[in-house]
C-alpha positions in Angstrom: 120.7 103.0 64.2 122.9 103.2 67.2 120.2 106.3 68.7 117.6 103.0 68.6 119.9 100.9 70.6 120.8 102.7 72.6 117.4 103.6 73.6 116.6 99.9 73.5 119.6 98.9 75.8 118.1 102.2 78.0 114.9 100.3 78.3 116.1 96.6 79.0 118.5 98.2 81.9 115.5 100.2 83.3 112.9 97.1 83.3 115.4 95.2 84.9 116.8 97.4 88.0 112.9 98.2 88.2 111.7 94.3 88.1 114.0 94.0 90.7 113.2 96.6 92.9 109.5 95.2 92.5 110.4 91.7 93.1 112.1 92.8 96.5 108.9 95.3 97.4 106.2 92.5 96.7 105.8 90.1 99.6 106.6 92.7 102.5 104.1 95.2 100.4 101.3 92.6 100.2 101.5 92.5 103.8 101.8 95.7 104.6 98.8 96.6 102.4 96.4 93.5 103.8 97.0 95.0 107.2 95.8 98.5 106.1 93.3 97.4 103.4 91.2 95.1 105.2 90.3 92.1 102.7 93.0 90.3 100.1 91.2 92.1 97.2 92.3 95.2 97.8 95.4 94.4 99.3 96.3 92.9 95.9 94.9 95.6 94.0 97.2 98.1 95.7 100.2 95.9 95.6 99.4 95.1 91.8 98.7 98.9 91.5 102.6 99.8 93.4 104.5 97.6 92.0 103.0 99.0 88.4 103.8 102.5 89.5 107.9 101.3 90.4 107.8 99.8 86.9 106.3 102.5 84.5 107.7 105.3 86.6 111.5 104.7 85.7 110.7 104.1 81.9 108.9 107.2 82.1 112.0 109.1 83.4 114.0 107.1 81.2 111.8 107.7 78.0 112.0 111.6 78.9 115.8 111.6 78.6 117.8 112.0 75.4 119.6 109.1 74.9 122.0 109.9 72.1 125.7 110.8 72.7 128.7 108.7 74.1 127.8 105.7 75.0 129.1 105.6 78.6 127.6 108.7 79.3 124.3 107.6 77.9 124.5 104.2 80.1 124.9 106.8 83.4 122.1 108.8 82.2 119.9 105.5 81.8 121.2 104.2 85.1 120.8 107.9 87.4 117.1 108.3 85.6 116.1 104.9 86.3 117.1 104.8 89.8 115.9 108.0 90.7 112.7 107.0 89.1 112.2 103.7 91.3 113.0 106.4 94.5 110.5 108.5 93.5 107.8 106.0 93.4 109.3 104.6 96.4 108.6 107.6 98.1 105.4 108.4 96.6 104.0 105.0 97.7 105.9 105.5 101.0 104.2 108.8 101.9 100.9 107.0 101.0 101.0 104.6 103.1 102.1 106.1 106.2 99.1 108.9 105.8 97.3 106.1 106.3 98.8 104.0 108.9 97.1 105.1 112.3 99.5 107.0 114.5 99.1 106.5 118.2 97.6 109.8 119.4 94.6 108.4 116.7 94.0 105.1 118.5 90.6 105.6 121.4 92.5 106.2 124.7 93.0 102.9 126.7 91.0 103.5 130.5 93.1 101.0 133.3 91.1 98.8 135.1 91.1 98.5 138.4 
């Protein structure tokens, strides 16, 4: 019984560092992601679709782990997988986006006026 909750305490620790890592992300990502998408429907997609991925990922990390032993050990497990979780989706979205942000050698060249 104390393998399950632990395992349930894992999971209500993870949803909640990554709810508010997604909370923080999803203003400045809707942004972001209207800017580069175009139209609002696809901007929300994508942020929808983001802050999805910085959920699930983390439980996934978190749900790989064994979670049995000492309990404060297991809480630093839950804690190092779950953060390192929201970074990698972090970065994954991260590297994403700024493959598809236009650089400045990609913009037409501006000709002066005289």
């Amino acid at each position: 019984m104390a393998s399950l909750s632990l395992t349930l305490v894992g999971w209500f620790i993870t949803l909640a560092l990554s709810s508010i890592a997604a909370a923080a992300l999803w203003r400045p990502l809707l942004v972001l992601l209207g800017d580069l998408c175009g139209t609002e429907q696809r901007s929300r997609f994508w942020t929808i679709w983001s802050v999805a991925m910085v959920i699930l990922v983390p439980m996934l990390a978190v749900s790989a782990v064994n979670l049995n032993g000492d309990v404060v050990q297991v809480l630093r497990g839950v804690v190092f997988y779950s953060v390192g979780g929201i970074v990698t989706a972090l970065l994954g979205m991260g590297y994403a986006i700024w493959t598809r942000t236009p650089r400045a050698n990609d913009l037409p060249a501006r000709r002066e006026v005289m």
